[in-house]
C-alpha positions as CSV (number, residue, x, y, z in Angstrom):
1,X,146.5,-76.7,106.9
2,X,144.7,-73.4,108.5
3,X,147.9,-72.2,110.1
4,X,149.2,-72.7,106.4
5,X,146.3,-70.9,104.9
6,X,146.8,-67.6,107.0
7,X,150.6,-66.9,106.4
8,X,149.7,-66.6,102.9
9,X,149.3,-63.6,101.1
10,X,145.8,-63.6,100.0
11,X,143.0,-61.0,99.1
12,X,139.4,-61.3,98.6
13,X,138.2,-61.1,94.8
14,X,135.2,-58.3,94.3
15,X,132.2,-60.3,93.1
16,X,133.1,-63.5,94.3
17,X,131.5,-63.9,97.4
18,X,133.8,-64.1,99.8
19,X,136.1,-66.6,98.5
20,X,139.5,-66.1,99.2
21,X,142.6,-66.3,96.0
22,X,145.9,-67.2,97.7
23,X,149.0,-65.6,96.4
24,X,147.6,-62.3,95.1
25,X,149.1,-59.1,96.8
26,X,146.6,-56.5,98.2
27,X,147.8,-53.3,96.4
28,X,147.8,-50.3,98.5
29,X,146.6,-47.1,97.2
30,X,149.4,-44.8,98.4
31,X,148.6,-41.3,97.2
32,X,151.7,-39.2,95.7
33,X,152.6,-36.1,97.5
34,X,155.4,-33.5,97.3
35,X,158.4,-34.3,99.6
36,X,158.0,-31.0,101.2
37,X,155.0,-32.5,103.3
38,X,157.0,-34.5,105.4
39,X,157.7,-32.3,108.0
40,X,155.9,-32.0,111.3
41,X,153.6,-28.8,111.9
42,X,152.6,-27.9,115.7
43,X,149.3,-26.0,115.4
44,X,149.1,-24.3,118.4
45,X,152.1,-22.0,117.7
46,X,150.7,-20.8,114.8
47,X,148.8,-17.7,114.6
48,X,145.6,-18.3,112.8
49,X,144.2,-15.1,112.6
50,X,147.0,-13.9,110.3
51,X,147.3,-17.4,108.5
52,X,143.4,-17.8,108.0
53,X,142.5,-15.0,105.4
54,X,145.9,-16.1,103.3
55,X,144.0,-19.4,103.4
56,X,140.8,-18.1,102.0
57,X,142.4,-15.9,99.7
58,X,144.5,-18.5,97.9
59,X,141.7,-20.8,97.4
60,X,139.6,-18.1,96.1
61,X,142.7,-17.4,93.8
62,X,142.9,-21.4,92.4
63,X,139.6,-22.1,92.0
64,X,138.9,-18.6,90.3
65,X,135.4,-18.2,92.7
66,X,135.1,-18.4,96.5
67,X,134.0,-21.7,98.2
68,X,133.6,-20.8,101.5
69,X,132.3,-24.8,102.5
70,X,136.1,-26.0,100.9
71,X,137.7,-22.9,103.0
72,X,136.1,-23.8,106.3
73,X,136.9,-27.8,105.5
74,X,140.5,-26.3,105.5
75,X,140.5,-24.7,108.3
76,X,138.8,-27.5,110.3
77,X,141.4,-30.1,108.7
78,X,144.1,-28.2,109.9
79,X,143.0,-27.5,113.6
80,X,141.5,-31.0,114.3
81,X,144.8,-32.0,115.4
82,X,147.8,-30.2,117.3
83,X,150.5,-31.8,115.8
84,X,150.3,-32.9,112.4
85,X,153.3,-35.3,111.7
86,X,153.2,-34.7,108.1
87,X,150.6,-33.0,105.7
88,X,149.7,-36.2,103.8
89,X,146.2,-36.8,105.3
90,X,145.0,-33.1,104.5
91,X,146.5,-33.5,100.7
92,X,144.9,-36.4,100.5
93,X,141.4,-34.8,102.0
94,X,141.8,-32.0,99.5
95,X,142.8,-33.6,96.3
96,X,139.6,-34.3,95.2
97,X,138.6,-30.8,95.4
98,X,141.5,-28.8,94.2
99,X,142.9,-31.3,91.9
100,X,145.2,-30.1,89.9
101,X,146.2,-27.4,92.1
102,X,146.4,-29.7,95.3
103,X,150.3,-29.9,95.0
104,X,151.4,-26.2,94.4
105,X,148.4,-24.8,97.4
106,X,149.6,-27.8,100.4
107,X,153.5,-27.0,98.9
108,X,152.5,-23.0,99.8
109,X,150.8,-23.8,103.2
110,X,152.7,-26.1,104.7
111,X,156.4,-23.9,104.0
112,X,154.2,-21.5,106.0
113,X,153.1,-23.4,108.6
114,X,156.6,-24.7,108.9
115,X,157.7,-21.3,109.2
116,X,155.1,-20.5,111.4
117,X,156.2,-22.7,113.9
118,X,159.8,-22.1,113.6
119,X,159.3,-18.3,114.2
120,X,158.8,-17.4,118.2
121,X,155.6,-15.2,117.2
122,X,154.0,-17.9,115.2
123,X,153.7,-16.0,112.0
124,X,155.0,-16.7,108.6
125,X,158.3,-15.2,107.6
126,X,157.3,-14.6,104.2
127,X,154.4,-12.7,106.0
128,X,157.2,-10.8,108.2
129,X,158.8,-10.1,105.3
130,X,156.3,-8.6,102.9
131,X,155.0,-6.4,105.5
132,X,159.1,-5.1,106.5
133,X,159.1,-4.4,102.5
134,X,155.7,-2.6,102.2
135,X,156.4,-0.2,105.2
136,X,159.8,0.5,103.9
137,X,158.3,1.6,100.3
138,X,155.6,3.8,102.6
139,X,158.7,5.2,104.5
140,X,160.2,5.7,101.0
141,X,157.0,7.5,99.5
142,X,156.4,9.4,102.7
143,X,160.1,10.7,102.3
144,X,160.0,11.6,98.9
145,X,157.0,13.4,99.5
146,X,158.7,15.2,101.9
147,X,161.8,16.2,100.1
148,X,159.2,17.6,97.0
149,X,157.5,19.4,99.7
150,X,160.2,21.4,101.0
151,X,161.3,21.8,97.4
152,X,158.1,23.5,96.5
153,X,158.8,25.6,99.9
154,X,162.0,27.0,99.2
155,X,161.0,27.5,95.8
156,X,158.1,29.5,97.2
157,X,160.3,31.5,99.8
158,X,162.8,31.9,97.5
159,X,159.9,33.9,94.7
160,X,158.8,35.7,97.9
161,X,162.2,36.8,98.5
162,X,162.6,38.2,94.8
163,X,159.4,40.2,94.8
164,X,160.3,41.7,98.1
165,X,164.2,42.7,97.0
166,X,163.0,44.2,93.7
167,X,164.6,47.6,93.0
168,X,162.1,50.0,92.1
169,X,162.5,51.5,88.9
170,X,162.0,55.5,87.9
């Protein structure tokens, strides 16, 4: 009758001291998360110090006012292990914080983080990226610039030229 009693499915009842209802299946919180968490992230390729301050600044941005206790919870759920299998546990850490938002910021990070480990110097390649596109607008400006002032020099050389070559007149 005991071996019986423990290869059923049973579950203990809240508020009913300890007895034990056969038949009733134990239903499992399972907490929802995007698909794009299940991919493994090695945290020692990734560089932090570039990573970090998007961290912070992202936060900052969903929550509309810096929580620096959240931020460094972040950081510390992220570096507590090398290899995260999947980023399930740290959605789930920070669902209760960011709500709402949980879903589009752990979507964000961990395409970085992914990235970040798939790129030999450990950063981002959206980071890579951005920073390609902002010094080739600089380079742009810094041309332009340059074109305008030689412009405004041969215009100037040029007026020299004319005041110099002027006929006089009797």
């Amino acid at each position: 009758l005991l071996r019986a009693l423990a290869s059923m499915s049973h579950a203990r009842q809240p508020f009913s001291r300890g007895a034990v209802v056969t038949g009733v299946k134990v239903k499992r919180s399972a907490v929802k998360h995007p698909p794009e968490l299940n991919r493994s992230v090695d945290t020692r390729r990734v560089k932090w110090d570039i990573v970090k301050p998007w961290i912070a600044s992202r936060v900052t941005e969903l929550l509309t006012v810096e929580d620096d206790v959240l931020i460094a919870m972040i950081y510390n759920l992220l570096e507590q292990d090398q290899v995260h299998k999947n980023g399930v546990y740290v959605y789930s850490q920070l669902q209760t914080f960011l709500e709402k938002d949980t879903d589009v910021f752990m979507r964000e990070l961990w395409d970085m983080l992914v990235s970040a480990n798939a790129n030999p110097s450990g950063i981002p390649q959206k980071f890579i990226d951005e920073k390609a596109a902002e010094l080739r607008r600089q380079k742009a400006v810094a041309d332009e610039l340059r074109r305008r002032q030689r412009e405004s020099d041969d215009a100037a050389r040029r007026q020299r030229v004319k005041l110099e070559v002027k006929p006089e007149v009797k």
